[in-house]
Every structure is written in C-alpha cells, then in structure tokens.
N, C-alpha and C positions, 0 to 999 in steps of 0.2 A: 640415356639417363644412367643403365646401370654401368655403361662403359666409364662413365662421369664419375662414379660412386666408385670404382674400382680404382681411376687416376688420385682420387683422393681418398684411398685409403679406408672408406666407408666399408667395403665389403674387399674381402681376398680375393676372390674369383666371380667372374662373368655367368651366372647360371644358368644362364645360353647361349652360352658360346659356340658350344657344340650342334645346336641343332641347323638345319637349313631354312632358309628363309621359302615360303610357299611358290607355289607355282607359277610360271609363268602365265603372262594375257596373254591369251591367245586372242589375237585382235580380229582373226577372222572369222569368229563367233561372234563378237560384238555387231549389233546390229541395235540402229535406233528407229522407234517406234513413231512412226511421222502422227500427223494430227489426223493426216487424213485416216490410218491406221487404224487409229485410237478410235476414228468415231466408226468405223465397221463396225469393231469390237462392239462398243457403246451399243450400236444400234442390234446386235446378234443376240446381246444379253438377255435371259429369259422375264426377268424383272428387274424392281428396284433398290433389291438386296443387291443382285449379282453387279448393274450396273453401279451400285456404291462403293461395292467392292474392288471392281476395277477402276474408279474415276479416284479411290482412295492410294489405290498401289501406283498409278500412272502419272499423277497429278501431286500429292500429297506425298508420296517418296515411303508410303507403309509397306511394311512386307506382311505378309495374305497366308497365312490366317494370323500369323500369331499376333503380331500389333492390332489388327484391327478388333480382336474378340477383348483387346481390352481398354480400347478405344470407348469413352464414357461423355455423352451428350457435354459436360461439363467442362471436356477437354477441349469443346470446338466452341471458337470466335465466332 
C-alpha cells in the first residue's frame, strides 16, 4: 500500500523502507495439538474456568488471558 502511495506520488518516501521484515518460522517449533492432545489437556484441567479457558484458546482461536477477560456472555452465539 504504502509502496502504491509512493508510485503515485501520495507520499515522497516509503516510511519503512528501512526496517527489516520479522523473523523467520521456524518450522521445527511448530507443532500441532491433535484432538487427542487437546482432550488430556481437557481432562488434567483443575475445573470449569481452566477447562473454558483452554477449550476457548484451542477451539475458538482466543489468546489466554487477554481476549478472554474481555470475552462478555453477550458476545457468545
């Protein structure tokens, strides 16, 4: 986009040009969490907070705590 805006003359200069792009995936840290996994987990949980919380991050794609402490009855279908 800002390269766009610089071809036409919107902006004189690119104002990241300069910096580098972040770091490589390291692919052999990726690691996916099978079902059967997920239900250890599930089942290890000390209650029905902890288990919300992980069926919320695993399932639902939240990140733990922050999304979830502003996660409001109202937002759920």
């Amino acid at each position: 986009m800002l390269r766009s805006a610089v071809k036409a003359r919107l902006l004189q200069v690119h104002p990241f040009q300069e910096l580098k792009v972040g770091g490589k995936v390291k692919k052999k840290r990726q690691y996916f969490v099978s079902e059967e996994d997920s239900q250890k987990v599930l089942d290890a949980c000390p209650d029905a907070e902890w288990r919300a919380c992980f069926a919320l991050a695993r399932y639902g794609a939240l990140r733990i705590p922050s999304q979830a402490r502003e996660l409001k009855c109202i937002n759920i279908d």
